[in-house]
C-alpha positions as CSV (number, residue, x, y, z in Angstrom):
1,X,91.2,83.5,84.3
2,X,90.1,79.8,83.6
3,X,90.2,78.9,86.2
4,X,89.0,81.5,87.9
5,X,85.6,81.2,85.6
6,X,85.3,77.6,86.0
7,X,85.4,78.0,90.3
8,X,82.4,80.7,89.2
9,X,80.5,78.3,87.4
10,X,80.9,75.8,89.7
11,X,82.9,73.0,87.7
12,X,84.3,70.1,90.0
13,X,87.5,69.5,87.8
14,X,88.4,72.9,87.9
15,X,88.3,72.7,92.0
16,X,90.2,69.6,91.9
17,X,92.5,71.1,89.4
18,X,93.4,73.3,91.7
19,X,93.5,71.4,94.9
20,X,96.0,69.6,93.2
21,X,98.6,72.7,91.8
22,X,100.7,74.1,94.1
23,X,101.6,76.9,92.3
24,X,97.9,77.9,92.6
25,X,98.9,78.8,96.5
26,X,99.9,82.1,95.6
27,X,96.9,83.1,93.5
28,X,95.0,81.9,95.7
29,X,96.2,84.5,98.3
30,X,96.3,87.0,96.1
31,X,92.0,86.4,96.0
32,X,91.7,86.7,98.8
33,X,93.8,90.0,99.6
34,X,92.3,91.8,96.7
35,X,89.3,90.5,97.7
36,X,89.2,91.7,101.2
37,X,90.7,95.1,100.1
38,X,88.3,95.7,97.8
39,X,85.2,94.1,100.6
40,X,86.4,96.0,103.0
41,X,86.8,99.5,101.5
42,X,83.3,99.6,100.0
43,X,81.7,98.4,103.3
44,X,83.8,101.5,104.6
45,X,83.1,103.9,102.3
46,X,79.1,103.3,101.9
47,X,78.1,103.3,105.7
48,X,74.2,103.5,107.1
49,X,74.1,106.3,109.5
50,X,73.0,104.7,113.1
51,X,70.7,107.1,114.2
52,X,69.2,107.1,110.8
53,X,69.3,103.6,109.2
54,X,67.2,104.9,106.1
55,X,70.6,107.1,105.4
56,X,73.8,107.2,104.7
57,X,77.0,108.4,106.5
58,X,78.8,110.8,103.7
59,X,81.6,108.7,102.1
60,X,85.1,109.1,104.3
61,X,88.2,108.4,102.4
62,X,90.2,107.6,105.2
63,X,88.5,105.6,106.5
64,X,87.3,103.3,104.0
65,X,91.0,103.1,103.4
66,X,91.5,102.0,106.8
67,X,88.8,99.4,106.7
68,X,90.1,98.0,103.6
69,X,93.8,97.4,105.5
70,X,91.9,95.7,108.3
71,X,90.4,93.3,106.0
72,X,92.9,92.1,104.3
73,X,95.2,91.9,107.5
74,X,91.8,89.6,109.1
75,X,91.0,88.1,105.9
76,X,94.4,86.4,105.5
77,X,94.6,84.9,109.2
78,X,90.9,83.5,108.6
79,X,92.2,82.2,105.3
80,X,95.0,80.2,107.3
81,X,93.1,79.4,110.3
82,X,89.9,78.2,108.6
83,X,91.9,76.2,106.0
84,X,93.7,75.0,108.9
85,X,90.6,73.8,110.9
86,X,88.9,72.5,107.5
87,X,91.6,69.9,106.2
88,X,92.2,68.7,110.0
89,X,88.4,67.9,110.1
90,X,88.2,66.4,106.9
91,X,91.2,64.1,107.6
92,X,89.2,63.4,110.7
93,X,86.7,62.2,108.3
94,X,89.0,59.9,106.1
95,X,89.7,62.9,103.3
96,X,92.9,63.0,102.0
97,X,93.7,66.8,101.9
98,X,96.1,69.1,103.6
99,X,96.1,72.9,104.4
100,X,97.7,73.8,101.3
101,X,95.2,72.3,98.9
102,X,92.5,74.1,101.5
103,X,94.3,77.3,101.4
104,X,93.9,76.8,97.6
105,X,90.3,75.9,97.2
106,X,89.0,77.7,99.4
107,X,91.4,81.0,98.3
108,X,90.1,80.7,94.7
109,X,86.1,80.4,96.3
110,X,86.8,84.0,97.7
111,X,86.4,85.3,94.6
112,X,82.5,84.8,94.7
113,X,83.0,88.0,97.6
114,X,83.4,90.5,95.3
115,X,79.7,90.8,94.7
116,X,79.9,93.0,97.9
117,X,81.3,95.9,95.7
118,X,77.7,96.1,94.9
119,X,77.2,98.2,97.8
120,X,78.5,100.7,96.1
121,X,75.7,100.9,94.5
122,X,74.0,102.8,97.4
123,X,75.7,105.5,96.5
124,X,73.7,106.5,93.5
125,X,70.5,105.8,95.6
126,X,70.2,103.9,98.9
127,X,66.9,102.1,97.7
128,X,69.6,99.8,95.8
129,X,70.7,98.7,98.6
130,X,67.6,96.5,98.4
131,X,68.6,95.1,95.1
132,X,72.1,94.6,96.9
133,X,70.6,92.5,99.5
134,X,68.9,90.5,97.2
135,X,71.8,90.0,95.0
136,X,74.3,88.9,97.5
137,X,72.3,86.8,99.3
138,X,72.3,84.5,95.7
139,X,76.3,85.0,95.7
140,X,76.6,84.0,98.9
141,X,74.7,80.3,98.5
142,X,77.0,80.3,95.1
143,X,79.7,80.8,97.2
144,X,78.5,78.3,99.6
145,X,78.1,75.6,97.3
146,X,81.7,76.4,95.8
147,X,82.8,75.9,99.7
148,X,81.6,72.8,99.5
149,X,82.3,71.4,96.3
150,X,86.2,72.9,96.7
151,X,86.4,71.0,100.1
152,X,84.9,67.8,98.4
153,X,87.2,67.9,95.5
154,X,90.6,68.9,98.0
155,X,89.4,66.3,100.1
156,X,88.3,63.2,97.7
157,X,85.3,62.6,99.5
158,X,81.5,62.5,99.2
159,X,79.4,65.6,99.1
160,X,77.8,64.6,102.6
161,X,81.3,64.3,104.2
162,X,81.7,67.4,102.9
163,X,78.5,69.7,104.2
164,X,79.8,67.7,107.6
165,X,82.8,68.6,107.6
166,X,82.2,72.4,106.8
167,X,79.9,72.6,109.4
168,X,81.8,70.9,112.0
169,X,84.9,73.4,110.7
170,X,82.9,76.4,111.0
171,X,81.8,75.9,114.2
172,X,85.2,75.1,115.2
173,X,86.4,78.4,113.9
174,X,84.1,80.2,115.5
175,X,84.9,79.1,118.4
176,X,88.6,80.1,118.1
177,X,87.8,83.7,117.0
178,X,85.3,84.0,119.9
179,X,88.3,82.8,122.3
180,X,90.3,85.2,120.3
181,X,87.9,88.3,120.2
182,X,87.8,87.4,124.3
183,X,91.3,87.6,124.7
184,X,91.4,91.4,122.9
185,X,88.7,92.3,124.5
186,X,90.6,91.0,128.1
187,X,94.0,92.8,126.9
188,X,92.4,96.2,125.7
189,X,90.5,96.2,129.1
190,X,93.5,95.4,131.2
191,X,95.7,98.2,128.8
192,X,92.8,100.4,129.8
193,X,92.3,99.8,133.2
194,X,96.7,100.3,133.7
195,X,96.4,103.7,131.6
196,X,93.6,104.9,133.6
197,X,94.1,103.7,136.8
């Protein structure tokens, strides 16, 4: 719980602290699991309704059940991949990191994503969802910062090399999932096109 407070408050030795512990891995995954599942079973249990965006879709069980699995299965390959694609670029840069002490950092920064259970707060009235908004969009330059001050500390390098080498990472990664959403989108059309045809 230390150090789950000190990522929250933005401490440098805490992010270094755990850069450096392997046993922190496995925490770290569990973050971001719980994380995800949590995420993604609020944003599928409070849905707008799209022919009405000033409403809400009645909350469905099932499938915000079925969101949350989804997350966490996506959440965990982003986890790896991005981790991946950060400590290469920041060894490009002369950092001396690996994808463990990413998976780490970046793992324990996750926790800053649990803000989005405040959507649940549309449920008691959907003019909260304002409030939500506002909210979130604070937590999510918090977590931001924390992106950048775990990759900094895993890394051993300056805050610049940092904010450059999250940038240069996150365009890289979106670029794979774009390749990657392509390629589903290629198979599912190809499945349908051999089922229908």
């Amino acid at each position: 719980m230390d150090r789950i407070m000190g990522v929250l408050m933005l401490r440098a030795p805490t992010y270094r602290e755990i850069a450096d512990d392997p046993n922190a891995t496995r925490t770290a995954g569990i973050i971001v699991a719980v994380v995800a599942l949590l995420s993604g079973f609020a944003a599928g249990f409070v849905r707008l309704d799209p022919n009405n965006p000033q409403s809400l879709l009645p909350p469905d069980l099932l499938y915000a059940v079925v969101a949350a699995l989804v997350t966490v299965v996506f959440a965990l390959i982003a986890w790896f991949v991005s981790a991946w694609v950060l400590a290469f670029v920041a060894r490009w840069f002369g950092g001396k990191t690996n994808t463990k002490e990413m998976l780490r950092v970046t793992g324990f920064v996750e926790i800053f994503a649990i803000a989005s259970l405040l959507t649940l707060l549309a449920l008691v009235s959907p003019v909260l969802l304002c409030l939500v908004g506002a909210i979130s969009f604070v937590v999510a330059i918090l977590r931001l910062v924390g992106y950048i001050i775990g990759i900094r500390e895993a890394a051993e390098f300056s805050t610049g090399n940092a904010i450059v080498a999250a940038i240069i990472a996150a365009i890289i990664n979106f670029l794979i999932y774009l390749g990657a959403a392509m390629v589903v989108v290629l198979v599912a059309g190809t499945v349908a096109a051999l089922v229908g045809g």
